[in-house]
C-alpha positions in Angstrom: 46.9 -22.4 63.1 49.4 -23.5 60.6 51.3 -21.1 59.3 53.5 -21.3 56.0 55.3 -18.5 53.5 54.8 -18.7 50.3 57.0 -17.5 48.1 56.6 -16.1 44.5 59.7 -14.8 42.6 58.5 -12.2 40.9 60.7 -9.9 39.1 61.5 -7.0 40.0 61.9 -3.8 37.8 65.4 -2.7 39.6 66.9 -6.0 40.5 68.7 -8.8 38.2 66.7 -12.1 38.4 70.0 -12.8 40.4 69.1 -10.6 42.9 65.9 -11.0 43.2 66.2 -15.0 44.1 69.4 -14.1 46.4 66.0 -12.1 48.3 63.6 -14.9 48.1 66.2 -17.5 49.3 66.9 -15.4 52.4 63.4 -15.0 53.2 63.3 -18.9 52.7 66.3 -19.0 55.2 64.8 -16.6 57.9 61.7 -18.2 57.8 61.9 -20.8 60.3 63.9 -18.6 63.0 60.5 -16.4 62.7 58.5 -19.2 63.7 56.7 -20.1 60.2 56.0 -23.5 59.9 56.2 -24.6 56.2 57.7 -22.8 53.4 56.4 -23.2 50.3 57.5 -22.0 46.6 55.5 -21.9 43.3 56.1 -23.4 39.8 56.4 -20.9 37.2 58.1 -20.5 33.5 59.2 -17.8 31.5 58.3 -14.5 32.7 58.7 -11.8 35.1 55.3 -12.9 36.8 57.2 -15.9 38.5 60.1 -18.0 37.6 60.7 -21.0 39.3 60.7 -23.7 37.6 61.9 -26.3 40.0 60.2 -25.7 43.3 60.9 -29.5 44.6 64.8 -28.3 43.7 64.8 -25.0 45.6 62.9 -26.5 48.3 65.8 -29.4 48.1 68.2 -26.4 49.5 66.4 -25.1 52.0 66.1 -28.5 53.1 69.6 -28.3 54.1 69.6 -24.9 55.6 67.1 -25.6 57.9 65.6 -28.1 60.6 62.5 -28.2 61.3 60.2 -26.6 59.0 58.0 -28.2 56.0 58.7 -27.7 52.5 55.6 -27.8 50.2 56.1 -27.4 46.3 52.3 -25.3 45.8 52.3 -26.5 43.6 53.8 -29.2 41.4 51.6 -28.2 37.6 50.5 -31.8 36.8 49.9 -31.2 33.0 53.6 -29.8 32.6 55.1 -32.7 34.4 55.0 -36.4 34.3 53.5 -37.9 37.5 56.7 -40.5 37.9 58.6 -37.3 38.2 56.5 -35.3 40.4 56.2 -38.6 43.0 60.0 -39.5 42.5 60.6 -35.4 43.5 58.1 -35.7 46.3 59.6 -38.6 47.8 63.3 -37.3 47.4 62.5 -34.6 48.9 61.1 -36.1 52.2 64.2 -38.1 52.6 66.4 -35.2 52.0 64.4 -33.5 54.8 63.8 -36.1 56.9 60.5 -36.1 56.8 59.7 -32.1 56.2 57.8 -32.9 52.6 54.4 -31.9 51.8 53.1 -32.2 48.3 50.9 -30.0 46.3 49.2 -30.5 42.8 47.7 -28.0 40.6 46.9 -27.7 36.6 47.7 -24.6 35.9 46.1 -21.8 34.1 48.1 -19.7 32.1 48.1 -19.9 28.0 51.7 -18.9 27.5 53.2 -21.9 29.5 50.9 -24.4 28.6 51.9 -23.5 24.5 55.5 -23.3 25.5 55.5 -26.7 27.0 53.2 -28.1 24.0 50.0 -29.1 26.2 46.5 -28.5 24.9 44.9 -26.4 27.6 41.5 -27.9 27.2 43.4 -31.0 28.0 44.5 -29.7 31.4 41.5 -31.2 33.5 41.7 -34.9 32.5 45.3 -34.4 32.8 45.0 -33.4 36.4 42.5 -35.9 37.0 44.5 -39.0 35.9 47.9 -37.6 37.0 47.0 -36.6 40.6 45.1 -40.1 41.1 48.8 -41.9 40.3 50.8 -39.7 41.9 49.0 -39.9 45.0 48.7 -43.6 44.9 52.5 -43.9 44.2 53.4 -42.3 47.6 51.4 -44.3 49.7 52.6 -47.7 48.2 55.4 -47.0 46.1 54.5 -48.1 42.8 53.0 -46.1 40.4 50.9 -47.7 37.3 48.6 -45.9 35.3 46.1 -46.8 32.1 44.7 -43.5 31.2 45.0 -41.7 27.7 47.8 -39.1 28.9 50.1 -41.1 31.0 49.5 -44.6 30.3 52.3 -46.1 32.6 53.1 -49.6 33.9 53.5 -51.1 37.5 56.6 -49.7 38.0 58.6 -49.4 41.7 59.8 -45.9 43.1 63.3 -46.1 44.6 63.6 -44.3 47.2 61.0 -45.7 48.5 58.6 -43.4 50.6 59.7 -42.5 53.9 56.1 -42.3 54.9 52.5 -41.7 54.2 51.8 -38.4 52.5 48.0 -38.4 53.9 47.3 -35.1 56.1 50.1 -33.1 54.0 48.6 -33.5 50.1 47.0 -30.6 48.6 45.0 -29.5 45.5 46.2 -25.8 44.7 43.2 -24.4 42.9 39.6 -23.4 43.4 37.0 -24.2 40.4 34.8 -26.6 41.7 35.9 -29.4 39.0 39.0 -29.4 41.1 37.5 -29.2 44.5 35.8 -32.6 43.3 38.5 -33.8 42.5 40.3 -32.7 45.8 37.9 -34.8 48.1 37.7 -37.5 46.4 41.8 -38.0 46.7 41.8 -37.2 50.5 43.3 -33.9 49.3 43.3 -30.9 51.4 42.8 -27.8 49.8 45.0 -24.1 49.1 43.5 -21.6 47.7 44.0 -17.8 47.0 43.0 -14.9 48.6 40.8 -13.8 45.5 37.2 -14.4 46.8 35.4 -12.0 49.9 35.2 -14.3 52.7 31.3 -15.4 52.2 32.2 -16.7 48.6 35.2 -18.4 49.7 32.9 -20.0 52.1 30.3 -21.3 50.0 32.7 -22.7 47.6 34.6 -24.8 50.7 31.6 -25.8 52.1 30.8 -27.5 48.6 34.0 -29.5 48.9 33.8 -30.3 52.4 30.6 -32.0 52.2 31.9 -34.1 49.3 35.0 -34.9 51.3 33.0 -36.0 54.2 30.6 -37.8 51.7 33.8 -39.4 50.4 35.5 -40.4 53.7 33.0 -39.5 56.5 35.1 -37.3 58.4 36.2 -33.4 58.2 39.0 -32.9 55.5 42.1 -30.6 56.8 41.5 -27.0 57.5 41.5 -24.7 54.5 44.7 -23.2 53.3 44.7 -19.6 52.2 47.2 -18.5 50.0 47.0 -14.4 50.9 49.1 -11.5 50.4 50.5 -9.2 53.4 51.6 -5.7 54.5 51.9 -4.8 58.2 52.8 -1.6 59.2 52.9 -0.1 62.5 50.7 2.9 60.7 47.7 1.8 59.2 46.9 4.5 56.5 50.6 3.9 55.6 50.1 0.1 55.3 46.8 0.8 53.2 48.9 3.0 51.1 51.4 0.4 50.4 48.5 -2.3 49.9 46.5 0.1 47.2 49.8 0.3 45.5 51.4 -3.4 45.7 48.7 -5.5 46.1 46.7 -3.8 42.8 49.6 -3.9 41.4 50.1 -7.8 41.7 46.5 -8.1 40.7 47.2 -6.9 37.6 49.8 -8.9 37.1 47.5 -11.9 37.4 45.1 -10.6 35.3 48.0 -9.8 32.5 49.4 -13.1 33.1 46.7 -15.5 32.6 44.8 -12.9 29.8 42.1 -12.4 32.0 40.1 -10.2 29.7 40.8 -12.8 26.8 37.7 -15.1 25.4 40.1 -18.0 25.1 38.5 -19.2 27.6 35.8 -20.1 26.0 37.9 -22.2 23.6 38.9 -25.0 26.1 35.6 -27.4 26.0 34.6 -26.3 29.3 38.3 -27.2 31.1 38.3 -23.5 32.2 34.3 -22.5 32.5 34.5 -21.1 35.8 36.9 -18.5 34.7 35.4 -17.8 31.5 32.7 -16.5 33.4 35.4 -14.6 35.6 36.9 -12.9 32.6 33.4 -11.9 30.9 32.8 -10.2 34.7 36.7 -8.6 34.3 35.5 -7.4 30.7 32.6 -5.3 32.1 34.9 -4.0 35.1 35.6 0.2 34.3 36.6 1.7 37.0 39.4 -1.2 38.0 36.9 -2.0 40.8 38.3 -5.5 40.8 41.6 -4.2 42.0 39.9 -2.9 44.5 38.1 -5.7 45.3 41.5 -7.9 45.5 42.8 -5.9 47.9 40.3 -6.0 50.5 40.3 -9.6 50.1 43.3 -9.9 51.4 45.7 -8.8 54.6 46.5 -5.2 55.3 46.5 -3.1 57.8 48.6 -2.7 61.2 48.9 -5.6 63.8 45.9 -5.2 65.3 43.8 -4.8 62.3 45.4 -8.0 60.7 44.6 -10.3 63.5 40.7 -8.9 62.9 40.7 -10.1 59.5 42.2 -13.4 60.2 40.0 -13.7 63.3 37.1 -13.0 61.4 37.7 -15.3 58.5 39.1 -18.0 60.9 36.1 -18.4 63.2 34.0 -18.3 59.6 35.9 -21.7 58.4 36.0 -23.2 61.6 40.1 -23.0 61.3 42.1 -22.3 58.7 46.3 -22.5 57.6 47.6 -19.7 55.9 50.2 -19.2 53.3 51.4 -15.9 53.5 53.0 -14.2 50.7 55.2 -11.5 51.8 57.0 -10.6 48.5 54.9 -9.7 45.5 55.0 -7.0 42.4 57.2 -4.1 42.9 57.5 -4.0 46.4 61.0 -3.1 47.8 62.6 -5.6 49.6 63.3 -3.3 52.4 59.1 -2.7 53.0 58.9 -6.7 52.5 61.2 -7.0 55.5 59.6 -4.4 57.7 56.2 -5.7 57.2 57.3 -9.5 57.6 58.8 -8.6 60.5 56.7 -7.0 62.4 54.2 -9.3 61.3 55.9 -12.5 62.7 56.6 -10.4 66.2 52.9 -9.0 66.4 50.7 -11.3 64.5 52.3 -14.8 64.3 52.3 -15.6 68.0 49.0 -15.0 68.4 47.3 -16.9 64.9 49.5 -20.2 66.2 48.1 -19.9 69.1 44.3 -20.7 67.5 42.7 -24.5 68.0 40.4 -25.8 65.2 36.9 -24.0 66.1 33.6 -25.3 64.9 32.4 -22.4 62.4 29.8 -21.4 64.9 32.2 -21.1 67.8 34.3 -18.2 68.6 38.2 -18.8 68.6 39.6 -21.0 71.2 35.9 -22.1 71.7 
Protein backbone atom coordinates (compact mmCIF):
# COMPACT_ATOMS: atom_id res chain seq x y z
CA UNK A 1 0.00 0.00 0.00
CA UNK A 2 0.91 3.53 -0.72
CA UNK A 3 1.06 5.51 1.90
CA UNK A 4 1.02 9.53 1.88
CA UNK A 5 0.41 12.51 4.71
CA UNK A 6 -1.68 14.88 3.98
CA UNK A 7 -1.41 17.90 5.50
CA UNK A 8 -4.08 20.63 6.28
CA UNK A 9 -2.99 23.82 8.10
CA UNK A 10 -5.58 24.50 10.12
CA UNK A 11 -5.43 27.15 12.68
CA UNK A 12 -5.03 26.68 15.72
CA UNK A 13 -6.84 28.58 18.67
CA UNK A 14 -3.32 28.96 20.84
CA UNK A 15 -0.77 29.20 18.12
CA UNK A 16 0.14 32.24 15.57
CA UNK A 17 -0.44 31.05 11.95
CA UNK A 18 3.52 31.26 12.31
CA UNK A 19 3.54 28.64 14.49
CA UNK A 20 1.24 26.65 13.35
CA UNK A 21 3.05 26.19 9.65
CA UNK A 22 6.62 26.00 11.60
CA UNK A 23 4.41 22.45 12.94
CA UNK A 24 3.16 21.43 9.60
CA UNK A 25 6.55 21.98 7.89
CA UNK A 26 8.21 19.67 10.47
CA UNK A 27 5.69 17.08 10.05
CA UNK A 28 6.41 17.57 6.26
CA UNK A 29 10.19 17.15 7.16
CA UNK A 30 9.84 13.95 9.40
CA UNK A 31 7.73 12.39 7.05
CA UNK A 32 9.94 10.51 4.91
CA UNK A 33 12.41 9.34 7.85
CA UNK A 34 8.98 7.63 9.07
CA UNK A 35 8.61 5.76 6.01
CA UNK A 36 5.59 7.71 4.28
CA UNK A 37 5.73 7.73 0.81
CA UNK A 38 4.20 11.03 -0.59
CA UNK A 39 3.44 14.05 1.16
CA UNK A 40 0.81 15.99 0.09
CA UNK A 41 -0.67 19.56 1.11
CA UNK A 42 -4.02 21.24 0.28
CA UNK A 43 -5.02 24.52 -1.34
CA UNK A 44 -6.97 26.79 0.80
CA UNK A 45 -7.68 30.79 1.14
CA UNK A 46 -8.58 32.93 3.77
CA UNK A 47 -9.60 31.33 6.86
CA UNK A 48 -8.68 29.37 9.85
CA UNK A 49 -10.10 26.15 8.18
CA UNK A 50 -6.91 25.87 5.96
CA UNK A 51 -4.49 28.33 4.55
CA UNK A 52 -2.34 27.36 2.00
CA UNK A 53 -2.54 28.96 -0.79
CA UNK A 54 0.46 27.67 -2.69
CA UNK A 55 0.72 24.04 -2.17
CA UNK A 56 2.99 23.39 -5.48
CA UNK A 57 5.34 26.33 -3.50
CA UNK A 58 5.48 24.57 -0.14
CA UNK A 59 5.75 21.32 -1.70
CA UNK A 60 8.80 23.25 -3.83
CA UNK A 61 10.60 23.26 -0.14
CA UNK A 62 10.20 20.13 0.98
CA UNK A 63 11.46 19.25 -2.28
CA UNK A 64 14.75 20.30 -1.10
CA UNK A 65 14.65 18.89 2.31
CA UNK A 66 14.08 15.63 1.32
CA UNK A 67 15.07 12.65 -1.18
CA UNK A 68 12.95 10.38 -1.92
CA UNK A 69 9.45 10.89 -1.23
CA UNK A 70 6.49 12.27 -3.63
CA UNK A 71 5.04 15.63 -3.44
CA UNK A 72 1.38 15.79 -4.54
CA UNK A 73 -0.44 19.32 -4.47
CA UNK A 74 -4.32 17.56 -3.42
CA UNK A 75 -5.22 19.42 -4.85
CA UNK A 76 -4.39 22.19 -7.39
CA UNK A 77 -8.57 24.10 -7.40
CA UNK A 78 -8.83 24.30 -11.19
CA UNK A 79 -11.58 27.14 -11.18
CA UNK A 80 -9.24 29.44 -8.97
CA UNK A 81 -6.26 28.84 -11.20
CA UNK A 82 -5.38 29.07 -14.77
CA UNK A 83 -4.50 25.65 -16.22
CA UNK A 84 -0.97 27.18 -17.88
CA UNK A 85 -0.20 27.80 -14.31
CA UNK A 86 -1.21 24.73 -12.65
CA UNK A 87 0.87 22.63 -15.65
CA UNK A 88 3.85 25.16 -15.61
CA UNK A 89 3.75 24.47 -11.39
CA UNK A 90 3.37 20.70 -11.94
CA UNK A 91 6.20 20.46 -14.19
CA UNK A 92 8.53 22.77 -12.15
CA UNK A 93 8.00 21.03 -9.53
CA UNK A 94 9.08 17.54 -10.91
CA UNK A 95 12.24 18.98 -12.08
CA UNK A 96 12.92 20.51 -8.76
CA UNK A 97 12.40 17.09 -7.28
CA UNK A 98 13.75 15.04 -9.75
CA UNK A 99 11.09 13.40 -10.58
CA UNK A 100 9.00 13.21 -7.01
CA UNK A 101 5.82 15.23 -8.62
CA UNK A 102 2.39 13.96 -8.62
CA UNK A 103 -0.46 16.17 -9.62
CA UNK A 104 -3.95 16.56 -8.26
CA UNK A 105 -7.00 18.56 -9.57
CA UNK A 106 -10.05 19.45 -7.80
CA UNK A 107 -12.94 22.33 -8.18
CA UNK A 108 -13.50 23.21 -5.04
CA UNK A 109 -16.53 23.69 -3.01
CA UNK A 110 -16.54 26.39 -0.73
CA UNK A 111 -18.76 29.78 -1.41
CA UNK A 112 -16.41 32.23 0.45
CA UNK A 113 -13.32 31.45 -1.90
CA UNK A 114 -15.00 31.10 -4.92
CA UNK A 115 -16.67 34.95 -4.26
CA UNK A 116 -13.33 36.12 -3.08
CA UNK A 117 -11.56 35.01 -6.14
CA UNK A 118 -14.64 36.31 -8.42
CA UNK A 119 -15.71 32.79 -9.92
CA UNK A 120 -19.38 31.83 -10.43
CA UNK A 121 -19.77 28.66 -8.43
CA UNK A 122 -22.29 27.20 -10.83
CA UNK A 123 -19.51 27.65 -13.25
CA UNK A 124 -17.14 25.40 -11.25
CA UNK A 125 -18.02 22.03 -13.23
CA UNK A 126 -17.32 23.14 -16.89
CA UNK A 127 -14.47 24.94 -15.44
CA UNK A 128 -13.05 21.72 -14.11
CA UNK A 129 -14.03 19.89 -17.12
CA UNK A 130 -12.18 22.06 -19.67
CA UNK A 131 -9.29 22.99 -17.42
CA UNK A 132 -8.36 19.42 -16.24
CA UNK A 133 -8.63 18.06 -20.05
CA UNK A 134 -5.58 20.86 -20.91
CA UNK A 135 -3.72 20.51 -18.12
CA UNK A 136 -3.39 16.99 -18.42
CA UNK A 137 -2.74 17.10 -22.07
CA UNK A 138 0.00 19.70 -21.48
CA UNK A 139 2.16 17.35 -19.30
CA UNK A 140 2.16 14.60 -21.51
CA UNK A 141 3.25 16.67 -24.68
CA UNK A 142 4.23 19.90 -23.54
CA UNK A 143 1.90 22.21 -25.20
CA UNK A 144 -1.11 23.31 -23.96
CA UNK A 145 -3.99 24.73 -26.31
CA UNK A 146 -7.37 25.12 -25.43
CA UNK A 147 -10.90 26.46 -27.24
CA UNK A 148 -13.36 26.21 -24.55
CA UNK A 149 -15.46 29.26 -23.18
CA UNK A 150 -13.31 29.72 -19.78
CA UNK A 151 -9.82 29.29 -20.91
CA UNK A 152 -9.71 29.77 -24.52
CA UNK A 153 -5.84 29.43 -25.04
CA UNK A 154 -3.59 28.93 -28.07
CA UNK A 155 -0.90 26.21 -28.93
CA UNK A 156 1.49 27.46 -26.82
CA UNK A 157 4.99 25.42 -25.54
CA UNK A 158 5.79 24.78 -21.73
CA UNK A 159 9.41 25.50 -20.85
CA UNK A 160 10.59 23.41 -18.81
CA UNK A 161 9.55 20.92 -20.67
CA UNK A 162 8.18 17.79 -18.78
CA UNK A 163 10.58 15.58 -17.21
CA UNK A 164 8.19 12.74 -17.86
CA UNK A 165 4.86 11.33 -18.22
CA UNK A 166 2.44 12.23 -15.44
CA UNK A 167 0.14 8.96 -16.18
CA UNK A 168 -0.13 6.61 -12.93
CA UNK A 169 0.50 9.81 -10.51
CA UNK A 170 -2.74 12.30 -11.78
CA UNK A 171 -5.65 12.51 -9.52
CA UNK A 172 -9.15 13.92 -9.35
CA UNK A 173 -9.68 15.09 -5.60
CA UNK A 174 -13.36 14.89 -5.19
CA UNK A 175 -16.28 12.46 -5.11
CA UNK A 176 -19.73 13.53 -6.86
CA UNK A 177 -20.13 11.35 -9.54
CA UNK A 178 -19.94 14.36 -12.24
CA UNK A 179 -16.34 14.26 -11.23
CA UNK A 180 -15.77 10.61 -11.00
CA UNK A 181 -16.79 10.81 -14.88
CA UNK A 182 -14.85 13.01 -15.46
CA UNK A 183 -11.89 11.24 -13.57
CA UNK A 184 -12.00 8.01 -15.87
CA UNK A 185 -12.31 9.48 -18.78
CA UNK A 186 -8.83 11.53 -18.17
CA UNK A 187 -6.96 8.29 -16.95
CA UNK A 188 -7.31 10.01 -13.61
CA UNK A 189 -6.94 8.15 -10.45
CA UNK A 190 -9.09 9.07 -7.74
CA UNK A 191 -8.67 10.66 -3.73
CA UNK A 192 -11.31 10.90 -1.86
CA UNK A 193 -12.32 11.60 1.84
CA UNK A 194 -13.04 9.68 4.54
CA UNK A 195 -16.70 10.95 4.75
CA UNK A 196 -18.78 7.92 3.44
CA UNK A 197 -19.19 4.23 5.62
CA UNK A 198 -17.16 1.87 3.67
CA UNK A 199 -20.22 0.23 1.58
CA UNK A 200 -21.11 3.75 0.17
CA UNK A 201 -17.68 4.60 -0.65
CA UNK A 202 -17.76 1.35 -2.43
CA UNK A 203 -20.62 1.74 -4.58
CA UNK A 204 -19.64 5.10 -5.63
CA UNK A 205 -15.93 3.64 -6.82
CA UNK A 206 -17.25 0.88 -8.33
CA UNK A 207 -19.35 3.40 -10.53
CA UNK A 208 -16.10 5.00 -11.64
CA UNK A 209 -14.12 2.01 -12.03
CA UNK A 210 -16.35 0.51 -14.58
CA UNK A 211 -16.35 3.71 -16.56
CA UNK A 212 -12.56 3.80 -16.32
CA UNK A 213 -12.29 0.34 -17.53
CA UNK A 214 -15.05 1.18 -20.14
CA UNK A 215 -12.79 4.07 -21.03
CA UNK A 216 -9.33 2.30 -21.21
CA UNK A 217 -10.09 -1.45 -20.70
CA UNK A 218 -7.98 -1.96 -17.84
CA UNK A 219 -8.28 -1.35 -13.83
CA UNK A 220 -7.63 2.41 -12.91
CA UNK A 221 -5.10 2.98 -9.86
CA UNK A 222 -6.14 1.89 -6.37
CA UNK A 223 -8.36 4.34 -4.58
CA UNK A 224 -6.90 7.01 -2.49
CA UNK A 225 -8.48 7.76 0.85
CA UNK A 226 -8.00 10.94 2.30
CA UNK A 227 -8.69 9.91 6.33
CA UNK A 228 -8.13 11.41 9.56
CA UNK A 229 -6.02 9.56 12.46
CA UNK A 230 -5.51 9.08 16.26
CA UNK A 231 -3.52 6.13 17.63
CA UNK A 232 -3.06 5.70 20.98
CA UNK A 233 -1.62 2.90 22.84
CA UNK A 234 -5.17 3.11 25.02
CA UNK A 235 -8.06 2.66 23.05
CA UNK A 236 -10.92 4.44 25.12
CA UNK A 237 -8.30 7.23 25.36
CA UNK A 238 -7.78 7.31 21.53
CA UNK A 239 -11.75 7.20 21.15
CA UNK A 240 -11.79 10.09 23.50
CA UNK A 241 -9.45 12.12 21.63
CA UNK A 242 -11.39 11.08 18.14
CA UNK A 243 -15.02 12.09 19.67
CA UNK A 244 -13.38 15.35 20.51
CA UNK A 245 -10.99 16.21 17.38
CA UNK A 246 -12.37 14.52 14.78
CA UNK A 247 -16.23 16.07 15.44
CA UNK A 248 -14.68 18.84 15.92
CA UNK A 249 -12.97 19.00 12.34
CA UNK A 250 -16.33 17.87 11.03
CA UNK A 251 -17.83 20.76 12.04
CA UNK A 252 -15.42 22.71 10.75
CA UNK A 253 -16.33 21.37 7.24
CA UNK A 254 -19.69 21.66 7.67
CA UNK A 255 -19.18 25.61 8.86
CA UNK A 256 -16.84 26.03 6.03
CA UNK A 257 -18.58 25.05 3.00
CA UNK A 258 -22.31 26.26 4.78
CA UNK A 259 -23.38 22.86 4.78
CA UNK A 260 -26.80 23.58 6.14
CA UNK A 261 -27.15 26.46 3.53
CA UNK A 262 -29.71 26.10 0.35
CA UNK A 263 -27.24 27.79 -1.88
CA UNK A 264 -26.79 24.79 -3.15
CA UNK A 265 -29.60 24.74 -4.88
CA UNK A 266 -28.65 27.99 -6.57
CA UNK A 267 -25.77 26.53 -8.80
CA UNK A 268 -27.77 24.96 -11.91
CA UNK A 269 -27.08 21.58 -10.72
CA UNK A 270 -22.93 22.16 -10.46
CA UNK A 271 -23.32 21.12 -6.81
CA UNK A 272 -26.64 18.58 -6.73
CA UNK A 273 -25.01 15.89 -5.02
CA UNK A 274 -24.37 17.99 -2.03
CA UNK A 275 -27.56 19.87 -2.05
CA UNK A 276 -28.99 16.71 -1.32
CA UNK A 277 -26.22 16.27 1.41
CA UNK A 278 -27.10 19.50 3.09
CA UNK A 279 -31.08 18.93 3.01
CA UNK A 280 -29.94 15.46 4.91
CA UNK A 281 -27.51 17.80 7.44
CA UNK A 282 -30.67 20.14 7.85
CA UNK A 283 -32.80 17.27 9.36
CA UNK A 284 -29.71 16.01 11.48
CA UNK A 285 -30.78 16.84 15.61
CA UNK A 286 -28.92 15.11 17.64
CA UNK A 287 -25.32 15.96 15.65
CA UNK A 288 -25.63 12.22 14.58
CA UNK A 289 -23.49 13.16 11.59
CA UNK A 290 -20.61 13.92 13.78
CA UNK A 291 -20.94 10.81 14.90
CA UNK A 292 -21.22 9.32 11.78
CA UNK A 293 -17.80 11.10 10.62
CA UNK A 294 -16.01 9.72 13.03
CA UNK A 295 -16.58 6.19 12.64
CA UNK A 296 -15.83 6.67 9.13
CA UNK A 297 -12.60 7.26 9.77
CA UNK A 298 -9.30 5.84 11.79
CA UNK A 299 -9.24 5.60 15.57
CA UNK A 300 -8.43 3.38 17.80
CA UNK A 301 -5.03 1.76 19.16
CA UNK A 302 -2.63 -0.14 16.77
CA UNK A 303 -4.29 -3.07 16.55
CA UNK A 304 -7.77 -1.76 16.08
CA UNK A 305 -6.39 0.60 13.21
CA UNK A 306 -4.88 -2.07 11.08
CA UNK A 307 -8.72 -3.73 11.39
CA UNK A 308 -10.27 -0.94 9.92
CA UNK A 309 -7.80 -0.48 7.19
CA UNK A 310 -7.81 -4.34 6.65
CA UNK A 311 -11.29 -4.37 6.37
CA UNK A 312 -11.77 -1.51 4.02
CA UNK A 313 -8.71 -2.64 2.07
CA UNK A 314 -9.69 -6.18 1.18
CA UNK A 315 -13.33 -4.29 0.38
CA UNK A 316 -11.60 -2.15 -2.61
CA UNK A 317 -9.31 -4.64 -3.66
CA UNK A 318 -6.29 -2.17 -2.46
CA UNK A 319 -6.30 1.02 -1.63
CA UNK A 320 -3.52 4.30 -0.92
CA UNK A 321 -4.13 6.30 1.97
CA UNK A 322 -3.57 9.87 2.81
CA UNK A 323 -3.36 10.22 6.26
CA UNK A 324 -4.16 13.37 7.96
CA UNK A 325 -2.46 13.55 11.19
CA UNK A 326 -3.09 17.28 12.18
CA UNK A 327 -6.61 18.59 12.11
CA UNK A 328 -8.96 21.06 14.45
CA UNK A 329 -7.71 21.82 17.77
CA UNK A 330 -5.59 19.07 18.37
CA UNK A 331 -2.36 19.75 20.25
CA UNK A 332 0.62 19.27 18.51
CA UNK A 333 2.08 17.15 21.17
CA UNK A 334 -1.11 14.32 20.84
CA UNK A 335 -0.44 14.84 16.87
CA UNK A 336 3.10 13.56 17.44
CA UNK A 337 2.28 10.83 19.82
CA UNK A 338 -0.33 9.37 17.64
CA UNK A 339 1.82 9.81 14.34
CA UNK A 340 4.34 8.17 15.93
CA UNK A 341 3.18 5.37 17.17
CA UNK A 342 1.22 5.04 14.18
CA UNK A 343 4.23 4.97 11.74
CA UNK A 344 6.07 2.32 14.28
CA UNK A 345 2.85 0.00 14.76
CA UNK A 346 0.68 0.49 11.80
CA UNK A 347 2.84 1.64 8.74
CA UNK A 348 5.12 -1.38 8.42
CA UNK A 349 2.44 -3.56 8.25
CA UNK A 350 -0.27 -1.54 5.61
CA UNK A 351 3.10 -1.16 3.11
CA UNK A 352 3.50 -4.40 3.41
CA UNK A 353 -0.19 -5.12 1.52
CA UNK A 354 -0.16 -6.26 -2.49
CA UNK A 355 -3.19 -5.16 -4.60
CA UNK A 356 -5.91 -7.95 -3.71
CA UNK A 357 -8.92 -8.67 -5.91
CA UNK A 358 -12.01 -7.42 -3.65
CA UNK A 359 -12.94 -10.95 -3.03
CA UNK A 360 -9.63 -12.07 -1.84
CA UNK A 361 -8.22 -11.64 1.56
CA UNK A 362 -5.02 -9.50 1.90
CA UNK A 363 -1.86 -10.80 0.47
CA UNK A 364 -4.23 -13.25 -1.42
Amino acid sequence: MNVGMLLQFQGRAHESDAEMYQQELRLALEAEAMGFDRIMAVEHHFTNYAMCPDNAQFLSYVAAKTSTIELMPSAFILPWNDPVRVAEKAILLDHLSGGRAAIGMGRGLARREFDSFRVDMSESRARYDESAAMIVEALETGFIEGDGPFYPQPRTELRPRPLESFKGRSYMVGGSPGSLVTAARLDLGVMQFGTAPTDDAYAVWDGYRSAYVGEHGNDPLPLMTADLVVCHPDAKKAEEYARKYQADYWFLVMNHYELLSTHFEDTRGAYDTYAQLAETLRNDKDNASADAYVDNNLYGDPAQILDQLRAKYEKFGGLQLALMPSYADMPYDVVWDSLKLFADKVLPEIKSWAPVSAAAGVGG
